[in-house]
N, C-alpha and C positions, 0 to 999 in steps of 0.2 A: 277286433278292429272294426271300427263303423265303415259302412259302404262309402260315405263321403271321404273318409281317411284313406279308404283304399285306389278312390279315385284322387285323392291327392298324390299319392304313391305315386300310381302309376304317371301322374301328368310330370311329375318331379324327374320319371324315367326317361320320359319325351325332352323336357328339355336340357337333361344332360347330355340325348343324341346329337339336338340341335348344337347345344355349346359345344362338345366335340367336336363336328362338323366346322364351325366356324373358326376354332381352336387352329387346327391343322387344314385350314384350307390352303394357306398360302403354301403348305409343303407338296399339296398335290397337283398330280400332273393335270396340265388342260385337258386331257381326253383320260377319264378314270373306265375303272373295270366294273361294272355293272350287273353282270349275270354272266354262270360258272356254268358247264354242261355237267352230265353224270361222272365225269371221268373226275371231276374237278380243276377244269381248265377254265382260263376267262374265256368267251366266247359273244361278250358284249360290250358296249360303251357306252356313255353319252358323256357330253360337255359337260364337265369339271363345275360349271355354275349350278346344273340340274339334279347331276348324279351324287355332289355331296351332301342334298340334301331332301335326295327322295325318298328314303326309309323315315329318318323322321317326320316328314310333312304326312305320308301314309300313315304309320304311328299312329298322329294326332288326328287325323280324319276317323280314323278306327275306334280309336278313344271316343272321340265324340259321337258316334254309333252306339257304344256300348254306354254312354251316358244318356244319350238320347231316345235311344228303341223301346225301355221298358216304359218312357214314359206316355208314348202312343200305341204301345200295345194291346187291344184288345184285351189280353189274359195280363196284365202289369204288376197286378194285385199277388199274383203269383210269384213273379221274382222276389219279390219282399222275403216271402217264405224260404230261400235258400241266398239270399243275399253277400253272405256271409263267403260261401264258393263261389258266387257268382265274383262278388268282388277281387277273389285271390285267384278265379282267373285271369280278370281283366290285369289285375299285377303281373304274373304268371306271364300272358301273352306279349304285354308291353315291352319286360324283359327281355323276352326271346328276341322282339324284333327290334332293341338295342344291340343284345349279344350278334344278330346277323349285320348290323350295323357297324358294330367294332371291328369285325371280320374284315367289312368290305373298306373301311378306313387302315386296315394294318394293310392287308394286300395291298392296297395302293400309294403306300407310304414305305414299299418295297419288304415287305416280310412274304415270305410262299411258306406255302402249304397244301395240304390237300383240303384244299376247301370243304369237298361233300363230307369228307370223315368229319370234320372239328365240329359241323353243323348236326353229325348224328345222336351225339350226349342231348344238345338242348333241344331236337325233335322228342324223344323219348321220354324229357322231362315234360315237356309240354301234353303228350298224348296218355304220360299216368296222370296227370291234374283235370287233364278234360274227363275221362275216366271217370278218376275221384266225384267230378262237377255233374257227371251222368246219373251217381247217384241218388243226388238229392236236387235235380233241376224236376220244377215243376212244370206243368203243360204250359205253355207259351210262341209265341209266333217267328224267336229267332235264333234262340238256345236249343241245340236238341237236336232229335230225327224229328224232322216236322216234314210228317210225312201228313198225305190227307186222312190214313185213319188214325195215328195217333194224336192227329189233334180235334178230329171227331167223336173219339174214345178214350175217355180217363184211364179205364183200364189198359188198353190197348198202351196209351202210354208209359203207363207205370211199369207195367212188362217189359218192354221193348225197353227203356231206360236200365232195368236192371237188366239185361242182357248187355247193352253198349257199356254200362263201365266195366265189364269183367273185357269187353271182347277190347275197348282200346286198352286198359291193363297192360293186356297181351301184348297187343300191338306196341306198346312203349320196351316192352321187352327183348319182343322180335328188332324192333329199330334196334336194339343196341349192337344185335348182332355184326350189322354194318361196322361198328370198329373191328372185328376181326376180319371184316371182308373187304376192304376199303373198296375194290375192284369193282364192286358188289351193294356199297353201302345203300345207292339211293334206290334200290329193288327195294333192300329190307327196312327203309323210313315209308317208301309210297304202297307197296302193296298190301303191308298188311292195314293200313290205313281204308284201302281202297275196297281191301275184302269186307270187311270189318263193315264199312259203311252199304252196299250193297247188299251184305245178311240183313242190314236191320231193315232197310227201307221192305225187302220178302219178310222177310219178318212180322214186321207189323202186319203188312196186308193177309197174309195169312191169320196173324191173329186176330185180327180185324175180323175178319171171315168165319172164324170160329164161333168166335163170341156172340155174333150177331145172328149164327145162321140157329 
């Protein structure tokens, strides 16, 4: 699929949030649930006019980020070269922040659940595609560990990219773990996210270090 197709996709995705949204606005309450803690309890609100329709307005700001950044990028010329993932994740990510979308219109349209479980599947789908997208993204200024030495060193790049997609891999694995721990779930979506990204950025700079010394 072409990158323009893939950005129709996704915008196709955006405005089925929005049409939901307005779909069931009149069923929701004036004061909706907005943000869930670790336990998966609501623990936020805003006005029913704001809150139904701040995941897709975000959505589509994001979108437009991800349409717009390769084209003032310095290194642009690059995306081209993996285009292809680059696209399937901007699909990929749109998805996801429907699917949290639909979440936050069921809870509030009266269905419960455990919020952080049901969000553990599509965290983990999300962190094997980034993975996947780690290993054919080229050096570039917004995709990546853009770190100061992997975008001062090709090598340095290319190394450090094929270490992150095996280490989020992992991570998309470990996240699943969270369905048997529901207790537990958003330890095992953020940590190994958070290790994961913290190896790479020492990472590089030591490879960094290597190479040049």
């Amino acid at each position: 699929m072409k990158l323009r197709n893939q950005y129709l996709v996704a915008l196709a995705l955006v405005v089925v949030a929005l049409a939901s949204s307005a779909y069931y606005y009149p069923q929701l309450p004036e004061t909706i649930a907005t943000h869930w803690n670790a336990s998966g309890q609501a623990d936020g609100t805003m006005p029913k006019r704001w809150g139904a329709f701040l995941l897709p307005a975000v959505s589509a700001a994001i979108l437009g980020l991800f349409v717009g950044l390769p084209k003032i990028d310095p290194f642009g010329e690059n995306v081209r070269a993996f285009d292809r993932q680059y696209g399937l994740f901007v699909v990929a990510f749109t998805a996801f922040m429907l699917y949290v979308h639909a979440l936050v219109l069921l809870w509030n349209l009266g269905y419960r659940f455990a919020f952080t479980t049901v969000l553990v599947p599509a965290f983990a789908a999300l962190y094997y595609l980034l993975g996947t997208t780690m290993d054919h993204v080229e050096r570039n200024w917004f995709l990546g560990v853009r770190t100061p030495w992997t975008l001062t060193s090709e090598t340095v790049w290319e190394r450090t990219h094929e270490r992150a997609g095996t280490l989020f891999r992992l991570a998309a694995v470990a996240a699943l773990v969270g369905v048997l721990v529901p207790q537990h779930a958003i330890l095992f979506v953020v940590a190994p996210a958070v290790v994961a990204s913290l190896y790479l950025v020492a990472y590089s700079y030591v490879e960094y270090r290597r190479t040049t010394v």
